[in-house]
C-alpha positions in Angstrom: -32.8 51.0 -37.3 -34.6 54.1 -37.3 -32.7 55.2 -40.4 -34.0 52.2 -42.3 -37.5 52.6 -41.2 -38.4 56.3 -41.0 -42.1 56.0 -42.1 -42.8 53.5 -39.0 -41.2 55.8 -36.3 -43.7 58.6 -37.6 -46.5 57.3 -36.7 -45.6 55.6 -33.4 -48.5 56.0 -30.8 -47.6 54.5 -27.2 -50.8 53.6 -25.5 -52.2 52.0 -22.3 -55.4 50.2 -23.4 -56.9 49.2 -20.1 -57.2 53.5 -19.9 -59.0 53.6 -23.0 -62.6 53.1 -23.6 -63.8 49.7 -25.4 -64.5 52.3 -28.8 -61.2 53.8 -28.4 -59.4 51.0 -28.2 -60.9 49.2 -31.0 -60.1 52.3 -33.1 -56.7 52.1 -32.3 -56.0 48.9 -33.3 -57.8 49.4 -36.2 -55.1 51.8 -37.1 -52.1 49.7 -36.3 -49.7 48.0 -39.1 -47.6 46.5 -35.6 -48.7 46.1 -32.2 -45.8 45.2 -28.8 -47.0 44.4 -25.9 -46.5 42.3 -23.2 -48.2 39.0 -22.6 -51.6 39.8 -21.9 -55.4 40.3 -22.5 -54.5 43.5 -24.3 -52.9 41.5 -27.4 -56.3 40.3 -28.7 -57.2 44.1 -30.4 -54.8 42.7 -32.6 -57.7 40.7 -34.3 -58.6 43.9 -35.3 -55.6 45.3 -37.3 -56.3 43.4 -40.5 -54.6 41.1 -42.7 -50.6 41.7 -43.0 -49.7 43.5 -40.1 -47.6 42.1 -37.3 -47.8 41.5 -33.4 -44.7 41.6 -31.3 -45.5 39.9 -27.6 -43.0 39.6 -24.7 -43.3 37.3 -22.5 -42.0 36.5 -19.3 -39.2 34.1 -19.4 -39.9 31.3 -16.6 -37.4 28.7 -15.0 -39.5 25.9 -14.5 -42.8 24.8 -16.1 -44.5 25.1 -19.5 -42.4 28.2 -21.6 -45.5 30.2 -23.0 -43.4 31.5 -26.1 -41.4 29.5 -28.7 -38.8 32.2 -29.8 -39.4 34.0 -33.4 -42.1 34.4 -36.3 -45.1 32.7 -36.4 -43.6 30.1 -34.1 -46.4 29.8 -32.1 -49.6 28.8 -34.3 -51.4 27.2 -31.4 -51.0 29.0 -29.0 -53.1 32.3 -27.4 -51.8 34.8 -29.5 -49.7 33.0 -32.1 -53.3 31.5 -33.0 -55.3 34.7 -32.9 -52.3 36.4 -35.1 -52.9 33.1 -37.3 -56.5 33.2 -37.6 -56.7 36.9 -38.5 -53.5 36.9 -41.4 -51.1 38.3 -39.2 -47.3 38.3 -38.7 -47.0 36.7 -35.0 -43.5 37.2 -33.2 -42.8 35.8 -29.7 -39.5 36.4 -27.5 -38.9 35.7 -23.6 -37.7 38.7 -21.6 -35.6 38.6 -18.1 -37.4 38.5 -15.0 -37.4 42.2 -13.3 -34.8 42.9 -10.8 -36.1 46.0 -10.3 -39.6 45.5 -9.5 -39.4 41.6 -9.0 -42.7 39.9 -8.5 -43.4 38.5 -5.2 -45.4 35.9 -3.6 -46.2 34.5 -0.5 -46.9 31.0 -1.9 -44.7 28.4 -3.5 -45.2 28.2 -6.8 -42.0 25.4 -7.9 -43.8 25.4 -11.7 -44.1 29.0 -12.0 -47.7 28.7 -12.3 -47.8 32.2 -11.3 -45.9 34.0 -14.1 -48.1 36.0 -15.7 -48.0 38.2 -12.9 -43.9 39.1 -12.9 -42.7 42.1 -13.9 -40.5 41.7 -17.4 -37.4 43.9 -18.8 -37.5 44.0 -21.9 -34.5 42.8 -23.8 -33.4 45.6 -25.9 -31.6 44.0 -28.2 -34.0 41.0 -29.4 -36.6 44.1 -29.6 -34.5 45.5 -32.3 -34.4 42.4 -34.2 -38.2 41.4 -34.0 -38.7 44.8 -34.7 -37.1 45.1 -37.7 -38.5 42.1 -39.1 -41.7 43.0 -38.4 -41.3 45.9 -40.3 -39.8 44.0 -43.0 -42.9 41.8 -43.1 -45.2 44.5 -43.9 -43.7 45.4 -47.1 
């Protein structure tokens, strides 16, 4: 992959919003072409990228209850960040990820519907990274 897209690996900025300040943060993703992240608040700085580019989101894949994510580009036209990716002209890509084995999210409550999944831990799956990747890439051209 990285053969194929050597331009896009150069510029590759990691970068933990909630630690920026507001102007920061809007200046970053002023200066993004593709933004991954995980479900979250975060995502909406993608309004700010302009026309074109793409948003990756992972999201937490859930058991029971209303899936968040309908796999693949622009899938998702109503929904938080599928519309916002919409709205602004932008190339929106969802996938579900594995629960966290590692760090697995706990709670003291029952929660049958998995009302409560926006606060578990995610592994990213490598592999449909790659792909989504890729084709975000291939969008921008």
């Amino acid at each position: 992959w990285k053969t194929e897209h050597p331009a896009l690996l150069g510029s590759v900025e990691a970068a933990e919003f909630a630690d920026l300040p507001y102007r920061e943060q809007l200046r970053l993703a002023a200066r993004m072409r593709i933004m991954f992240g995980a479900h979250g608040d975060g995502l909406s700085w993608a309004v700010f990228m302009g026309a074109g580019a793409a948003l990756l989101e992972a999201v937490p894949a859930r058991e029971a209850g209303f899936q968040a994510c309908v796999e693949g580009t622009n899938e998702n036209p109503w929904g938080i960040f599928g519309g916002i990716a919409r709205l602004a002209g932008l190339t929106h890509i969802c996938w579900t990820n594995p629960a966290s084995q590692v760090r697995a999210f706990q709670s003291d409550e029952v929660d049958v519907f998995q009302w409560g999944w926006r606060q578990m831990n995610i592994h990213i799956d490598i592999d449909k990274f790659r792909k989504y990747l890729a084709m975000a890439a291939e969008s921008l051209a």
